[in-house]
VOPAGU-2260 file (C-alpha; in pm, 1 decimal, decimal comma):
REM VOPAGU-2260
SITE   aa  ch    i         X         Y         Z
SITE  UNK   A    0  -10032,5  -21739,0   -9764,8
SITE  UNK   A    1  -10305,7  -21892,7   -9997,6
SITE  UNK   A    2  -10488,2  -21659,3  -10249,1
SITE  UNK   A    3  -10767,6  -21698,2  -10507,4
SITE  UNK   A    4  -10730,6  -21642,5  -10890,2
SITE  UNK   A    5  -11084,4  -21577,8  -10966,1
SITE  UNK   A    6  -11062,6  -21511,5  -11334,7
SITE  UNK   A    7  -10799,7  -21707,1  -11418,4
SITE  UNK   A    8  -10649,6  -21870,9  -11704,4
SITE  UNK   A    9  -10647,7  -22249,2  -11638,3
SITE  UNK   A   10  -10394,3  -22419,8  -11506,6
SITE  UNK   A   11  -10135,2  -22531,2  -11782,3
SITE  UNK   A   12   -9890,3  -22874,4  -11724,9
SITE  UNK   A   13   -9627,1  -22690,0  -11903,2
SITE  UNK   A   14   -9487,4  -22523,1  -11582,1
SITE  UNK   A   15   -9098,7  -22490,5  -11587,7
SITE  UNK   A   16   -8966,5  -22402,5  -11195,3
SITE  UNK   A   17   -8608,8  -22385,8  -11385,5
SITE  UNK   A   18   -8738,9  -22089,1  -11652,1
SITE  UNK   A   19   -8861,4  -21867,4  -11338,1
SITE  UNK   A   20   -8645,1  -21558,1  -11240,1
SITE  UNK   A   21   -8852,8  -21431,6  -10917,3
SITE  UNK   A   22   -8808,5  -21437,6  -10567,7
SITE  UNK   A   23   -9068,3  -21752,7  -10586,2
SITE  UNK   A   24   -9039,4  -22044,9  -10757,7
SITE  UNK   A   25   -9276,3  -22371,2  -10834,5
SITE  UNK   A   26   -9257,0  -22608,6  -10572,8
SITE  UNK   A   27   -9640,2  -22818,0  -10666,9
SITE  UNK   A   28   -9862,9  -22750,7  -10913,6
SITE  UNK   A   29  -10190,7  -22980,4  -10861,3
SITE  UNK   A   30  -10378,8  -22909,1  -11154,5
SITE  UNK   A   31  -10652,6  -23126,5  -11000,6
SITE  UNK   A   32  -10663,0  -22936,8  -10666,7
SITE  UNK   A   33  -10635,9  -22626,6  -10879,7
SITE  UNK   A   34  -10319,9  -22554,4  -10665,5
SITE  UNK   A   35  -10011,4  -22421,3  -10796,1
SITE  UNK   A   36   -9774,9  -22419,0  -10480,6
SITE  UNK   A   37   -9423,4  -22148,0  -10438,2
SITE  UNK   A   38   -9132,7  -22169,6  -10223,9
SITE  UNK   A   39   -8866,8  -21921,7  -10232,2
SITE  UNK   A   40   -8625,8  -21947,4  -10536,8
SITE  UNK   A   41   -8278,7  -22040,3  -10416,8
SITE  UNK   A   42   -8113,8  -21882,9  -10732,1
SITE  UNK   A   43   -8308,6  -21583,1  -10651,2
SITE  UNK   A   44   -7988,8  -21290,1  -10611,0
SITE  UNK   A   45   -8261,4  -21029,2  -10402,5
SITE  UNK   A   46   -8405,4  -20968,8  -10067,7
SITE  UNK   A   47   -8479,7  -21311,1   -9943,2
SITE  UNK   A   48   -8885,5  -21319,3   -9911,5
SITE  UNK   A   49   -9069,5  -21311,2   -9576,8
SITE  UNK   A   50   -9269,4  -21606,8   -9648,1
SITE  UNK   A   51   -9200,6  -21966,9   -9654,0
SITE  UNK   A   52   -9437,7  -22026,6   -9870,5
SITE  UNK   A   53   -9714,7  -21864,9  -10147,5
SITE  UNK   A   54  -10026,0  -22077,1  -10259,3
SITE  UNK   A   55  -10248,8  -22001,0  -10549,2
SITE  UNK   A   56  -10550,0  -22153,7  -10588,9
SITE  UNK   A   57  -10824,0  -22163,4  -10857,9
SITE  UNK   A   58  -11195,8  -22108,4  -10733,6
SITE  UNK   A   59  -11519,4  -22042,6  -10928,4
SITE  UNK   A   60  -11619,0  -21700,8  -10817,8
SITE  UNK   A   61  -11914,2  -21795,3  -10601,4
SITE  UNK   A   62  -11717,7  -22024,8  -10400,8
SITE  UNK   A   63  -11420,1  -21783,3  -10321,6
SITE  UNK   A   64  -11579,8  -21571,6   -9986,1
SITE  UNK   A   65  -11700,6  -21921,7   -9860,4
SITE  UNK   A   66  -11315,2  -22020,9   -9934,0
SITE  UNK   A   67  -11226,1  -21712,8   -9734,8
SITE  UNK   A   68  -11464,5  -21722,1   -9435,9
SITE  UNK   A   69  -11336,2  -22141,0   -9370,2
SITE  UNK   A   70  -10926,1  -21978,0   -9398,3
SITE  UNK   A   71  -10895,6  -22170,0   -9744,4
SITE  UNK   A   72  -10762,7  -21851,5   -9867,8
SITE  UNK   A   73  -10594,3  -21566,9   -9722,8
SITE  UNK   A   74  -10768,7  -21267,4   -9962,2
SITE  UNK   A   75  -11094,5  -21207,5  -10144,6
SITE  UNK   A   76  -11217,1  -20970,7  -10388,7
SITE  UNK   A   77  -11522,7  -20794,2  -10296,2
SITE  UNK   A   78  -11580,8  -20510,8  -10581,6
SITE  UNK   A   79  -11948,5  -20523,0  -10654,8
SITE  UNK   A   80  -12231,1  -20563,7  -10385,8
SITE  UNK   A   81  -12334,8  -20872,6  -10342,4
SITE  UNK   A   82  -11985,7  -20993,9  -10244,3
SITE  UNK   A   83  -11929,0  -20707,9  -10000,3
SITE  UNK   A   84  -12286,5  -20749,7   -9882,3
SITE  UNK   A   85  -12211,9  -21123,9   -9831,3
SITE  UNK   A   86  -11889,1  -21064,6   -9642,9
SITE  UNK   A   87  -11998,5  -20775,4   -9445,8
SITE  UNK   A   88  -12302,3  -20948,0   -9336,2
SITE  UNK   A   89  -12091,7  -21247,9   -9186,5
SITE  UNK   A   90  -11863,5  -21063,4   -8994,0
SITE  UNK   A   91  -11710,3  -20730,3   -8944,5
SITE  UNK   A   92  -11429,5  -20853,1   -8809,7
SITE  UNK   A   93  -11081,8  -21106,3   -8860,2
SITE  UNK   A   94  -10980,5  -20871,4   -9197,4
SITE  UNK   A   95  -10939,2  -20554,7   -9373,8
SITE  UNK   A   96  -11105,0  -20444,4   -9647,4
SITE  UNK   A   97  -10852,8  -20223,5   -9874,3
SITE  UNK   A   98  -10957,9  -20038,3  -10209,2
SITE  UNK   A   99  -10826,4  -19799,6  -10416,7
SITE  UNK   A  100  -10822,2  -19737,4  -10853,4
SITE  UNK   A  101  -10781,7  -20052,9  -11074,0
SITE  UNK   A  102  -10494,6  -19989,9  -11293,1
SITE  UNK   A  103  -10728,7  -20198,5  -11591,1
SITE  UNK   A  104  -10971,8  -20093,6  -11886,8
SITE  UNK   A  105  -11257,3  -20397,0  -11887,8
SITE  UNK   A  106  -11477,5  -20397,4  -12190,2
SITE  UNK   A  107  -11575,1  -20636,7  -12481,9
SITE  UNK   A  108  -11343,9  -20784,1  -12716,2
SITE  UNK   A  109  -11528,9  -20870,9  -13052,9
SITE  UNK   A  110  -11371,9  -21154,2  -13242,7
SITE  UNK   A  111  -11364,5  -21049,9  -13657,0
SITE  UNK   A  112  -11312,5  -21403,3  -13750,5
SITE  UNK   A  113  -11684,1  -21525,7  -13551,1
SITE  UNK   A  114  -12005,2  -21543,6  -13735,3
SITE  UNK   A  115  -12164,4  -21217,4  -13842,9
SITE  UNK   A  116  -11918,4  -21060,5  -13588,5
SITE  UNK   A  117  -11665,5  -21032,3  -13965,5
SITE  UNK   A  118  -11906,5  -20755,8  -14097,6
SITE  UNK   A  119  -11771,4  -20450,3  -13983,1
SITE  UNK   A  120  -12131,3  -20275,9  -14014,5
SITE  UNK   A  121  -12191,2  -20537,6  -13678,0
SITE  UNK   A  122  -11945,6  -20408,9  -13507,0
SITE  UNK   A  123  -12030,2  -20047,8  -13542,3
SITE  UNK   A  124  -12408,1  -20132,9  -13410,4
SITE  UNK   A  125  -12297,4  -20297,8  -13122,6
SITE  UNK   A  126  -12068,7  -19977,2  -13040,9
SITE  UNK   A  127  -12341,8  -19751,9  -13128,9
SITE  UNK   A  128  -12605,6  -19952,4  -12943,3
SITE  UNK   A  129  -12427,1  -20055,8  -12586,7
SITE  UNK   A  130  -12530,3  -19819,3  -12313,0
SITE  UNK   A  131  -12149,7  -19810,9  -12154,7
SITE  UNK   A  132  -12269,5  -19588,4  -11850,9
SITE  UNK   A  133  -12564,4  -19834,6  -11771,0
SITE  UNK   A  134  -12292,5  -20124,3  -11786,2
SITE  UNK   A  135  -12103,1  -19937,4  -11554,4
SITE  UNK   A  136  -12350,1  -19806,2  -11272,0
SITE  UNK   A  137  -12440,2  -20248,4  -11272,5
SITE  UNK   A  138  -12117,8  -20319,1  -11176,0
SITE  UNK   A  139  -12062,6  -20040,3  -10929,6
SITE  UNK   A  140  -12391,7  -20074,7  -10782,1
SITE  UNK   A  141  -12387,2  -20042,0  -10381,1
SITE  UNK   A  142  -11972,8  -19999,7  -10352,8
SITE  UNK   A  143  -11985,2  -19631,4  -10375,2
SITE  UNK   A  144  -11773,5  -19582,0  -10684,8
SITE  UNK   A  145  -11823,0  -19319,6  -10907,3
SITE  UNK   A  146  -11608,6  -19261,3  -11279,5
SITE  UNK   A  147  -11602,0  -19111,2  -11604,2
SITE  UNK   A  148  -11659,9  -19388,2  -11883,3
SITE  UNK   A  149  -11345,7  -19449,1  -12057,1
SITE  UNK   A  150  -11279,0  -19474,2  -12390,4
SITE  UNK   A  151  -10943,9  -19570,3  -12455,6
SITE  UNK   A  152  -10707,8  -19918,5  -12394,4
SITE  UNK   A  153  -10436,4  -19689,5  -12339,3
SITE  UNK   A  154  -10384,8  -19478,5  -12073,9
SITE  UNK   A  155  -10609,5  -19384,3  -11728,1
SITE  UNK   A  156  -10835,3  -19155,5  -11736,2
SITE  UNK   A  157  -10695,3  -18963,9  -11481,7
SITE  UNK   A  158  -10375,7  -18921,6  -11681,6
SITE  UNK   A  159  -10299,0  -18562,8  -11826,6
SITE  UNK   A  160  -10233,2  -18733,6  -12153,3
SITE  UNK   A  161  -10558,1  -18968,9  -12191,4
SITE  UNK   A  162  -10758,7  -18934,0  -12501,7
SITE  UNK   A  163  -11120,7  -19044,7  -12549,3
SITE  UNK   A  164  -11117,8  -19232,7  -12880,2
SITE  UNK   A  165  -11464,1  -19401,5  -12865,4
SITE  UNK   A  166  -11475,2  -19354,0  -13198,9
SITE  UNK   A  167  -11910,4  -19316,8  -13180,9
SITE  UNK   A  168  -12196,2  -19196,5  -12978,7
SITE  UNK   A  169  -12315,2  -19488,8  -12767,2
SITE  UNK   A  170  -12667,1  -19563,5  -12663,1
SITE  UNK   A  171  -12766,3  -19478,9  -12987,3
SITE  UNK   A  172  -13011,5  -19752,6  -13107,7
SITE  UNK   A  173  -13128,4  -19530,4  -13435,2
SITE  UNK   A  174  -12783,8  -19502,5  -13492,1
SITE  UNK   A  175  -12727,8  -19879,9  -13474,3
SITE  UNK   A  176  -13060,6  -19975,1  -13680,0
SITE  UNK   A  177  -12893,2  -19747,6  -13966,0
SITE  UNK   A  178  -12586,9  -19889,3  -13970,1
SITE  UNK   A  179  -12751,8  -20235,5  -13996,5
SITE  UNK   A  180  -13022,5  -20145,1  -14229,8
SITE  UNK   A  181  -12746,5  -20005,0  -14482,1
SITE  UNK   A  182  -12538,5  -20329,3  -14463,7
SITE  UNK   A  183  -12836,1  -20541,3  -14533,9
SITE  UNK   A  184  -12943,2  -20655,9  -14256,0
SITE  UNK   A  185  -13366,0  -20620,8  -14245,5
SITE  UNK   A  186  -13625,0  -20808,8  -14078,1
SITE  UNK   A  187  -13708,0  -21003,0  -14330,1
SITE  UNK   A  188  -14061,2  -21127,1  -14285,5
SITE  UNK   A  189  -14286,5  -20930,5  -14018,3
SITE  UNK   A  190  -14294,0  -21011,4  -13711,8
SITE  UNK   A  191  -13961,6  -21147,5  -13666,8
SITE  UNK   A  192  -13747,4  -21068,4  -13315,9
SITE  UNK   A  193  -13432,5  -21096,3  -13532,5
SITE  UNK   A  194  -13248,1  -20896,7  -13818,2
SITE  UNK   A  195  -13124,3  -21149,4  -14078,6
SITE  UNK   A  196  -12971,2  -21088,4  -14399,3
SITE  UNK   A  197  -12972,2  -21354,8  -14669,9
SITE  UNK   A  198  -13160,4  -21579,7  -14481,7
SITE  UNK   A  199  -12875,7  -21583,0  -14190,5
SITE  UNK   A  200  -12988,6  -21428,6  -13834,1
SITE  UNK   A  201  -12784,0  -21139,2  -13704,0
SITE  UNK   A  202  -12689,8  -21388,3  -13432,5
SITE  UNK   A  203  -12373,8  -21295,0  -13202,1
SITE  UNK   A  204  -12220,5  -21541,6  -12969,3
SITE  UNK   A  205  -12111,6  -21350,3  -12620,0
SITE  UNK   A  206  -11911,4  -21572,3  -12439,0
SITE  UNK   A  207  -11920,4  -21587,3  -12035,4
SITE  UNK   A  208  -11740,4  -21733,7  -11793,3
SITE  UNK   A  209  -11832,0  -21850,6  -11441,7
SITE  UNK   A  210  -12148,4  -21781,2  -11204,8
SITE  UNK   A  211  -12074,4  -21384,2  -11058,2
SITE  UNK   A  212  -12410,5  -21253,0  -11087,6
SITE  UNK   A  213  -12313,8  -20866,7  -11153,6
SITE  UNK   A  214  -12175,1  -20988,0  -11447,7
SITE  UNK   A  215  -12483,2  -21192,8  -11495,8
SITE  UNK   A  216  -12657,9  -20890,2  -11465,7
SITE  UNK   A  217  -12438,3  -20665,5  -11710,1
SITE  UNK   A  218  -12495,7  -20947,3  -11932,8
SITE  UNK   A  219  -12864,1  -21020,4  -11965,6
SITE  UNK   A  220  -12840,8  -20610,5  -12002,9
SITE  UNK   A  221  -12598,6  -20620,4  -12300,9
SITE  UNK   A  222  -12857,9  -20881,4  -12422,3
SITE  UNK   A  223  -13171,6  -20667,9  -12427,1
SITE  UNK   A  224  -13023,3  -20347,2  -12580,5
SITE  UNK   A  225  -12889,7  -20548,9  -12835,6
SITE  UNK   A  226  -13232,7  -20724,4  -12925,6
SITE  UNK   A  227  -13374,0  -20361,6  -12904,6
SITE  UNK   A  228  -13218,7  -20306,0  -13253,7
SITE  UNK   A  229  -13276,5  -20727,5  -13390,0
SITE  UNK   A  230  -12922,2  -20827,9  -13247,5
SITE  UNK   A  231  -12931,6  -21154,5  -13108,1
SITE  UNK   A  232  -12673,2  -21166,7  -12894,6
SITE  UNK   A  233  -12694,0  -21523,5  -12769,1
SITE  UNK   A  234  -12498,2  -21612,1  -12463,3
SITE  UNK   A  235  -12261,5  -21891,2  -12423,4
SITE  UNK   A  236  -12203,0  -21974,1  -12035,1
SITE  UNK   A  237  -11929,7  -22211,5  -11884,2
SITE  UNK   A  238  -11668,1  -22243,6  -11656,2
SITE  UNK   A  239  -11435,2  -21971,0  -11533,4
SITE  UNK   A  240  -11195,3  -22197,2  -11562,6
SITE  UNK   A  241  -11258,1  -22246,2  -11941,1
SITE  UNK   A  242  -11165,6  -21847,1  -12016,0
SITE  UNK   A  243  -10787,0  -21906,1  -12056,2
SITE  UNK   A  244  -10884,3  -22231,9  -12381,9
SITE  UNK   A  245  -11139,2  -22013,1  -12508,1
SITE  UNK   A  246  -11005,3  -21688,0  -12544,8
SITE  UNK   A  247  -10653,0  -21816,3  -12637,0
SITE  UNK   A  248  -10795,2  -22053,7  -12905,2
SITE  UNK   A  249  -10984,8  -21755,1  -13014,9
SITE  UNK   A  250  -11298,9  -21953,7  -13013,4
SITE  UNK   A  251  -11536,7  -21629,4  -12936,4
SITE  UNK   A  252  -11780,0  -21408,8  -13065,5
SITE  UNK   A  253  -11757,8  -21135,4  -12822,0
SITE  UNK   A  254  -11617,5  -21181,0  -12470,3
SITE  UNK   A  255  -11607,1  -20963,6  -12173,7
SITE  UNK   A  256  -11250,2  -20912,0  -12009,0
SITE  UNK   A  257  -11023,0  -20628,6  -11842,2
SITE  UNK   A  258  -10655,2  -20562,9  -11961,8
SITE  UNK   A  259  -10416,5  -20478,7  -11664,2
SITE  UNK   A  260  -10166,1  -20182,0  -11701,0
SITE  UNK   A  261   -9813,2  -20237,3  -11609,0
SITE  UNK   A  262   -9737,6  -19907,4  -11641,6
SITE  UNK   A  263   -9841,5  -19520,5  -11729,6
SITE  UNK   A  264   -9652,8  -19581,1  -12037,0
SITE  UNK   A  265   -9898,2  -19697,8  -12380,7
SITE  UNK   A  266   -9580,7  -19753,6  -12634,3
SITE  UNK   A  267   -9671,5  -20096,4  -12648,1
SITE  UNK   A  268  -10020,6  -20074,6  -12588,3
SITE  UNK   A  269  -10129,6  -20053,6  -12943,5
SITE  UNK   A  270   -9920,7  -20381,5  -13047,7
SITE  UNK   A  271  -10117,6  -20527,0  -12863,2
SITE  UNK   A  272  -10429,4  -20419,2  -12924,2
SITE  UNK   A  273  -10420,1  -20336,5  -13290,1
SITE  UNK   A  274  -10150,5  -20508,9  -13472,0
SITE  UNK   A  275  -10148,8  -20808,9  -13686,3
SITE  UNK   A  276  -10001,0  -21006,8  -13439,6
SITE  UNK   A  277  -10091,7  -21305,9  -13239,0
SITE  UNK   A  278  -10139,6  -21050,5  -12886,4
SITE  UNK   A  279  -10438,7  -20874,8  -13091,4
SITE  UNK   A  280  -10753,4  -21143,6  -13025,1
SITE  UNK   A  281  -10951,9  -20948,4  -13273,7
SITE  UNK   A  282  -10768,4  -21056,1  -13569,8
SITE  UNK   A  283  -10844,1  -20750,7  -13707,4
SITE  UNK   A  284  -10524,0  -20498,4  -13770,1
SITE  UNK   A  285  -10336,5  -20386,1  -14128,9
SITE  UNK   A  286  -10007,1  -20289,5  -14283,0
SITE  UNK   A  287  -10023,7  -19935,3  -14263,7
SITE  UNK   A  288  -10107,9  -19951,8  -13841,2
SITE  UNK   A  289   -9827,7  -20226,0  -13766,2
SITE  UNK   A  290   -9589,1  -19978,0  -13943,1
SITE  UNK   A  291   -9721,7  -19696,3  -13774,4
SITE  UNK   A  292   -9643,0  -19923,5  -13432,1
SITE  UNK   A  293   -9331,9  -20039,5  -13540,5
SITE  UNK   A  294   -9193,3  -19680,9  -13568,8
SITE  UNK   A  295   -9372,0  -19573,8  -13203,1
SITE  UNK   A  296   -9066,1  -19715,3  -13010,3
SITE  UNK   A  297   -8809,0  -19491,4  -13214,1
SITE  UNK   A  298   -8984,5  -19152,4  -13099,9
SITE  UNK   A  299   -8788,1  -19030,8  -12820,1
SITE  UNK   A  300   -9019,2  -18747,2  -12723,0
SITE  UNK   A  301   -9268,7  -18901,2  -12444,2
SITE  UNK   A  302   -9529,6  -18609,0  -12527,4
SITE  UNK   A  303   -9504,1  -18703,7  -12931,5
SITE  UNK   A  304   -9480,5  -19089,7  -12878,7
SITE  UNK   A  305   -9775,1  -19071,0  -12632,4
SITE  UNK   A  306   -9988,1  -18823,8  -12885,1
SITE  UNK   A  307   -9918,9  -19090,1  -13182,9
SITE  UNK   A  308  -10011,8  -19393,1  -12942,0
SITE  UNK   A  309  -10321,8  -19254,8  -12895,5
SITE  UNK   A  310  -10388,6  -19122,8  -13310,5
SITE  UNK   A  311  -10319,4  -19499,2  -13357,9
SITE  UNK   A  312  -10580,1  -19610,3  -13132,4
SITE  UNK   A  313  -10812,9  -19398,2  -13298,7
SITE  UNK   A  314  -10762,0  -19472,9  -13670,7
SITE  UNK   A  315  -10784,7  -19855,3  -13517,9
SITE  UNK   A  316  -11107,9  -19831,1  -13350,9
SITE  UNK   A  317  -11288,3  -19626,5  -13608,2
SITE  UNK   A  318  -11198,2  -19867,2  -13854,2
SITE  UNK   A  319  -11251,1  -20202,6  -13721,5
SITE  UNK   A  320  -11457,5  -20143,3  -13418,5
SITE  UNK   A  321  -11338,8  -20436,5  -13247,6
SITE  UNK   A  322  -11236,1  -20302,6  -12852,0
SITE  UNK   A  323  -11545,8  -20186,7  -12648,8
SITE  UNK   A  324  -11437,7  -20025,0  -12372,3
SITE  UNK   A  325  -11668,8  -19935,0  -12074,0
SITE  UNK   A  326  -11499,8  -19936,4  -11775,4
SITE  UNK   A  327  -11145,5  -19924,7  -11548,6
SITE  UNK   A  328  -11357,9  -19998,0  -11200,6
SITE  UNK   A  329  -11226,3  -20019,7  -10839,0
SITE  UNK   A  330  -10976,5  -20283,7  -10640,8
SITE  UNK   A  331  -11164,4  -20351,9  -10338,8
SITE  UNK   A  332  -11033,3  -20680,4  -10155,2
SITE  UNK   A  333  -11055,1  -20809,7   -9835,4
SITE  UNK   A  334  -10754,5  -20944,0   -9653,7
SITE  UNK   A  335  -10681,9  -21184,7   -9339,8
SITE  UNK   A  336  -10620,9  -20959,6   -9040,3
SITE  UNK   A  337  -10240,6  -20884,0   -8974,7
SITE  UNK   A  338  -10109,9  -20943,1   -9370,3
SITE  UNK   A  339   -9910,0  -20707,5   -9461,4
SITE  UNK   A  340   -9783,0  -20536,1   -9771,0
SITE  UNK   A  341  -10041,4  -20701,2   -9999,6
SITE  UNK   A  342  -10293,1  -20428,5  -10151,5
SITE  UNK   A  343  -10425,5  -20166,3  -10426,2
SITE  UNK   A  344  -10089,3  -19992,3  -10504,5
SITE  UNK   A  345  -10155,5  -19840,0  -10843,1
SITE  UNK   A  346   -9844,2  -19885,0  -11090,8
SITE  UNK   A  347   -9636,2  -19962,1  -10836,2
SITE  UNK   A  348   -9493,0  -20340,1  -10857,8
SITE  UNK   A  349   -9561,0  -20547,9  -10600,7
SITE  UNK   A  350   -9278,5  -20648,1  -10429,8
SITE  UNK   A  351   -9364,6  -21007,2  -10317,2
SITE  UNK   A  352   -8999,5  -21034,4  -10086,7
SITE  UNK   A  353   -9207,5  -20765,9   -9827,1
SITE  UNK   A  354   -9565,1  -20939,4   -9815,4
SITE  UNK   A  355   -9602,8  -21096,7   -9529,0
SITE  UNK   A  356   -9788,7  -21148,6   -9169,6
SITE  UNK   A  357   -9756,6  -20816,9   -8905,7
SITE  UNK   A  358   -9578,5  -20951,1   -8584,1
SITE  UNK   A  359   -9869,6  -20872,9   -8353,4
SITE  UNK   A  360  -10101,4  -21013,5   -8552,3
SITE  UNK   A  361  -10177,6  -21342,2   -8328,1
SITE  UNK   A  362  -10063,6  -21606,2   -8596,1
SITE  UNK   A  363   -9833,1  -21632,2   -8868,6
SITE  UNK   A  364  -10083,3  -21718,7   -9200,1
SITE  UNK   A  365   -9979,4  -22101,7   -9156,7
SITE  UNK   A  366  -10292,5  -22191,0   -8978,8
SITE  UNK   A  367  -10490,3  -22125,4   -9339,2
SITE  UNK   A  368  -10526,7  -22291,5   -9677,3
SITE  UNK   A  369  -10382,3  -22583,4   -9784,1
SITE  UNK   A  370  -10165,5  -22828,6   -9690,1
SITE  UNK   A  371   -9848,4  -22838,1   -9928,2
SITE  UNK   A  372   -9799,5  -23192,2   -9851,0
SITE  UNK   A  373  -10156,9  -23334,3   -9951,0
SITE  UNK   A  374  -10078,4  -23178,2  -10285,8
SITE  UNK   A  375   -9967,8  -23389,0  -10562,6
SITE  UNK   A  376   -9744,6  -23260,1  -10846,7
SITE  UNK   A  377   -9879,4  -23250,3  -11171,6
SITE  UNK   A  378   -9684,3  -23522,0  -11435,2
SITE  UNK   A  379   -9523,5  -23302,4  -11657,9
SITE  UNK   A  380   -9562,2  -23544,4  -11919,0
């Protein structure tokens, strides 16, 4: 079974097969294929898996349906319009389209350490001045998906325990050009497009990734209700498979990216998200919060540990304004016709032993993707 990792973090040449505990374990990775290549894990003390073997490959985001239609790859994700439209309009038949509630909050990350982006008055007009909704209905344009905008890294909306802590109005861009104003930032000389302040533009890098033009879209849209208040929020395009060097060096302004949930569960959440630590991109977090974490995990009460998870989040994001959330969005993938076991499944953990190819369905998956043997293993040195 071969399938694509659109958004993916780069390949790394670091692999260890030895350090992996999983049914699977690495047989190839090509890192100039952009093929990383499994085979069951003979130490592996479960269910032995259905399949022989499990291929992953790496595809810029335009290129993964044409992947698909050719039997490169053996599943496709087809969550905005364009991409359903483009599948649809091929064929309606050889696969089933599946869909059901991403278990993720997307939104932008904004980097304290970039340029401009370390004034905390910035911050707070981008919050203020974002139109989350609009952001939203771009991406879920033509899939027929409908949802409240949510404002927390924490839980699902849908949870009985969720609280909104957005911490202002959005789609406020008087709100923004007050915040800005007070912290100095003016047009300086009339006429100008820009806010500056000291003779430095209110210039904010937004890093993207890849060619998908939804998020081309959402964007070009972030873009133009940030100039509406003298933003310049100047877009940095490359590679998708430069996110992973990028983001990890921390070499953003603001980025665009979702967080998956493993679980109902936010304990750990906030370390993530607003702690000192290296899992917090922002670089933004304190003393008093990282206590406040630390001493989450010894509250035994879920109702008390949940209600404290979330007063953290809150006192984080009204403080540093520094996770944008606008969306948790829709799983909507097409699969080969007759695989099995592979699909939206909310918190439940996939259990890659089961996936596999229905008996009836006319062929067994090893008729697509790649050839194991043509691949060449990555020199670990």
């Amino acid at each position: 079974m071969d399938t694509p990792e659109e958004f993916n973090d780069g390949f790394v040449n670091d692999v260890r097969p030895e350090y992996r505990a999983g049914p699977f374990t690495v047989d190839v990775m090509d890192v100039a294929a952009n093929v990383i290549s499994l085979v069951p894990n003979e130490n592996w003390w479960g269910e032995e898996p259905v399949l022989e073997r499990l291929n992953f490959a790496a595809y810029e985001t335009s290129a993964t349906i044409p992947a698909f239609q050719n039997g490169e790859i053996d599943a496709v994700a087809v969550a905005n319009r364009p991409r359903y439209e483009e599948l649809t309009e091929w064929s309606d038949e050889g696969y089933d389209i599946r869909r059901g509630q991403r278990m993720a909050t997307c939104g932008f990350v904004l980097n304290g350490d970039a340029t401009t982006l370390d004034d905390v008055a910035v911050r707070e007009a981008i919050f203020r001045v974002l139109d989350r909704e609009q952001l939203a209905a771009i991406q879920f344009e033509g899939i027929n998906w409908e949802e409240d905008t949510p404002g927390s890294w924490l839980m699902m909306p849908f949870d009985d325990r969720y609280e909104d802590a957005y911490p202002v109005e959005d789609d406020d861009a008087e709100g923004a050009a007050e915040v800005l104003e007070e912290a100095g930032w003016v047009f300086e000389d009339e006429g100008d497009e820009y806010r500056s302040r000291d003779g430095e533009e209110l210039r904010v890098v937004f890093n993207t990734f890849g060619d998908d033009p939804i998020n081309q879209a959402m964007t070009q849209a972030a873009q133009s209700m940030a100039a509406g208040v003298g933003v310049n929020l100047d877009i940095n395009n490359q590679g998708s498979g430069q996110f992973g060097d990028v983001v990890g060096n921390r070499d953003f302004g603001l980025v665009n990216m979702c967080y998956g949930k493993a679980g109902a569960d936010p304990t750990s959440a906030p370390n993530q998200f607003y702690s000192t630590g290296d899992g917090n991109l922002t670089g933004l977090g304190d003393e008093e919060l990282d206590e406040r974490i630390s001493e989450l995990f010894g509250i035994e009460d879920d109702d008390e540990r949940f209600a404290e998870a979330h007063a953290i989040e809150q006192e984080a994001l009204s403080t540093y304004f520094h996770y944008l959330a606008y969306s948790n969005g829709p799983v909507i993938t097409a699969f080969r016709e007759g695989l099995a076991n592979y699909g939206p499944s909310l918190f439940e953990t996939r259990d890659w032993t089961l996936v596999g190819w229905e008996s009836d369905a006319g062929h067994d998956g090893t008729d697509t993707g790649v050839d194991a043997e043509e691949l060449e293993d990555t020199d670990e040195e």
